[in-house]
DRENLUMNU-928946 format. One record per residue (C-alpha): residue number from 1; residue in one letter; x, y, z. Coordinates in steps of 0.1 Angstrom, whole numbers. Example, Ala and Ser with C-alpha at 12.3 -4.5 7.8 and 13.67 -1.06 7.14 Angstrom:
<sites>
@k=1	r=A	x=123	y=-45	z=78
@k=2	r=S	x=137	y=-11	z=71
</sites>
This chain:
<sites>
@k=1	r=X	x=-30	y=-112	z=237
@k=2	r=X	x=3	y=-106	z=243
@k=3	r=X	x=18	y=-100	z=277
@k=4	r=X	x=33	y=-66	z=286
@k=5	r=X	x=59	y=-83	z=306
@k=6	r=X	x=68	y=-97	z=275
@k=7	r=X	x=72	y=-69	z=253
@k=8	r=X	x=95	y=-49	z=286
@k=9	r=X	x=116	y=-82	z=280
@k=10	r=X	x=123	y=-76	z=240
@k=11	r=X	x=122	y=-39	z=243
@k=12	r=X	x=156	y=-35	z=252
@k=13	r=X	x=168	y=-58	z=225
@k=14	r=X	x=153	y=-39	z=198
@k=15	r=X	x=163	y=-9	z=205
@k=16	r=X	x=200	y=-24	z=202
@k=17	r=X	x=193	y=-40	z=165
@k=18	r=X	x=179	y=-7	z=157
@k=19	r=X	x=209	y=13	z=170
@k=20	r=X	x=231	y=-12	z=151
@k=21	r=X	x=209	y=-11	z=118
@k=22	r=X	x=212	y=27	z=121
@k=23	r=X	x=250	y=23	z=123
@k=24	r=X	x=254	y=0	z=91
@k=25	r=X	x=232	y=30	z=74
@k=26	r=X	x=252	y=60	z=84
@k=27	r=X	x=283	y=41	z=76
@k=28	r=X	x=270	y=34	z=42
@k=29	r=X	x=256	y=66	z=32
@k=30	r=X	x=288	y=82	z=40
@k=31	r=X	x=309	y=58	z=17
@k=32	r=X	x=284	y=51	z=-7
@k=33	r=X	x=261	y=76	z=-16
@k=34	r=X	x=254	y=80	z=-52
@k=35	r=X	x=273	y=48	z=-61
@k=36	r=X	x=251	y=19	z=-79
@k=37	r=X	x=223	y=4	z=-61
@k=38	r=X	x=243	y=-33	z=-64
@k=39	r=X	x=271	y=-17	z=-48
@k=40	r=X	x=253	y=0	z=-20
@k=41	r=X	x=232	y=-31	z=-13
@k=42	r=X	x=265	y=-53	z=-11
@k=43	r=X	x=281	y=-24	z=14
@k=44	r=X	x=249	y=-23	z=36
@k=45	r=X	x=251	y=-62	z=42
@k=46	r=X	x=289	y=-60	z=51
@k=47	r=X	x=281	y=-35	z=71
@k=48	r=X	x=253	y=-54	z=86
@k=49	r=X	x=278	y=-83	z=96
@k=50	r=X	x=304	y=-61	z=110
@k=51	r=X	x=277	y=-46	z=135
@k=52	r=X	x=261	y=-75	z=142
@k=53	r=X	x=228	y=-80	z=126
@k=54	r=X	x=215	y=-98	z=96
@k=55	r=X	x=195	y=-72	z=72
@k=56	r=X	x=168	y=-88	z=53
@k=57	r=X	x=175	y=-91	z=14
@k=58	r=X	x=139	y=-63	z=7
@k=59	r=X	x=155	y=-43	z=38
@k=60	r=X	x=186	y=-39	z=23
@k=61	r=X	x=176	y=-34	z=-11
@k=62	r=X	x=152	y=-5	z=-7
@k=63	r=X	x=180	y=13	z=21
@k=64	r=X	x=205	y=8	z=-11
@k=65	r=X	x=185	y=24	z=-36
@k=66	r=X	x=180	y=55	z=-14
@k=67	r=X	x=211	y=57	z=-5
@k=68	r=X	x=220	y=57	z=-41
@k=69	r=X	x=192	y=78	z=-52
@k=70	r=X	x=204	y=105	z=-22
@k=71	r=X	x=172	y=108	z=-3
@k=72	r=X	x=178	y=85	z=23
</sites>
Protein backbone atom coordinates (compact mmCIF):
# COMPACT_ATOMS: atom_id res chain seq x y z
CA UNK A 1 0.00 0.00 0.00
CA UNK A 2 1.11 3.12 -0.70
CA UNK A 3 1.79 5.86 1.93
CA UNK A 4 -0.42 9.01 1.96
CA UNK A 5 2.62 10.93 2.99
CA UNK A 6 3.79 9.94 -0.17
CA UNK A 7 1.25 10.86 -2.46
CA UNK A 8 1.03 14.78 -0.36
CA UNK A 9 4.75 14.69 -1.56
CA UNK A 10 4.00 14.16 -5.52
CA UNK A 11 0.80 15.94 -5.42
CA UNK A 12 2.16 19.20 -5.84
CA UNK A 13 4.35 18.12 -8.73
CA UNK A 14 1.58 16.85 -10.77
CA UNK A 15 -0.47 19.33 -10.65
CA UNK A 16 2.51 21.45 -12.19
CA UNK A 17 3.05 18.85 -15.26
CA UNK A 18 -0.53 19.03 -15.61
CA UNK A 19 -0.76 22.91 -15.73
CA UNK A 20 2.24 22.81 -18.14
CA UNK A 21 0.62 19.98 -20.42
CA UNK A 22 -2.47 22.10 -20.39
CA UNK A 23 -0.38 25.10 -21.60
CA UNK A 24 1.39 23.16 -24.66
CA UNK A 25 -2.55 22.21 -25.55
CA UNK A 26 -4.04 25.62 -25.47
CA UNK A 27 -1.07 26.96 -27.34
CA UNK A 28 -1.49 24.37 -29.94
CA UNK A 29 -5.10 24.36 -30.48
CA UNK A 30 -4.95 28.03 -31.01
CA UNK A 31 -2.15 27.74 -33.78
CA UNK A 32 -3.09 24.58 -35.10
CA UNK A 33 -6.41 23.61 -35.11
CA UNK A 34 -7.62 22.06 -38.26
CA UNK A 35 -4.02 21.67 -39.59
CA UNK A 36 -2.81 17.92 -40.31
CA UNK A 37 -2.49 15.58 -37.57
CA UNK A 38 1.56 15.25 -38.37
CA UNK A 39 1.71 18.88 -38.06
CA UNK A 40 -0.17 19.18 -34.82
CA UNK A 41 1.68 16.25 -33.25
CA UNK A 42 5.12 17.89 -34.16
CA UNK A 43 3.67 21.47 -32.63
CA UNK A 44 2.38 19.71 -29.44
CA UNK A 45 5.99 18.17 -28.69
CA UNK A 46 7.70 21.71 -29.34
CA UNK A 47 5.45 22.88 -27.29
CA UNK A 48 6.02 20.24 -24.72
CA UNK A 49 9.83 21.21 -24.65
CA UNK A 50 9.29 24.92 -24.40
CA UNK A 51 7.16 24.32 -21.14
CA UNK A 52 8.96 21.87 -19.81
CA UNK A 53 7.61 18.39 -19.94
CA UNK A 54 8.19 15.47 -22.26
CA UNK A 55 4.64 14.24 -23.77
CA UNK A 56 4.54 10.63 -24.52
CA UNK A 57 4.55 9.70 -28.36
CA UNK A 58 0.35 7.88 -27.83
CA UNK A 59 -0.23 11.23 -25.64
CA UNK A 60 0.73 13.42 -28.24
CA UNK A 61 -0.70 11.63 -31.02
CA UNK A 62 -4.25 11.33 -29.88
CA UNK A 63 -4.14 15.36 -28.45
CA UNK A 64 -2.99 16.06 -32.25
CA UNK A 65 -5.72 14.33 -33.95
CA UNK A 66 -8.34 16.19 -31.82
CA UNK A 67 -6.92 19.06 -32.22
CA UNK A 68 -6.97 18.56 -35.91
CA UNK A 69 -10.27 16.95 -35.92
CA UNK A 70 -11.66 20.26 -33.77
CA UNK A 71 -13.21 18.50 -30.77
CA UNK A 72 -10.56 18.76 -28.45
Amino acid sequence: MVDASEYDKAMPWLQEQVARYEKALVEVRVTHGGRPVSKVKAALLAAGERHGIRIANEVAQDAAGRIAEGTL
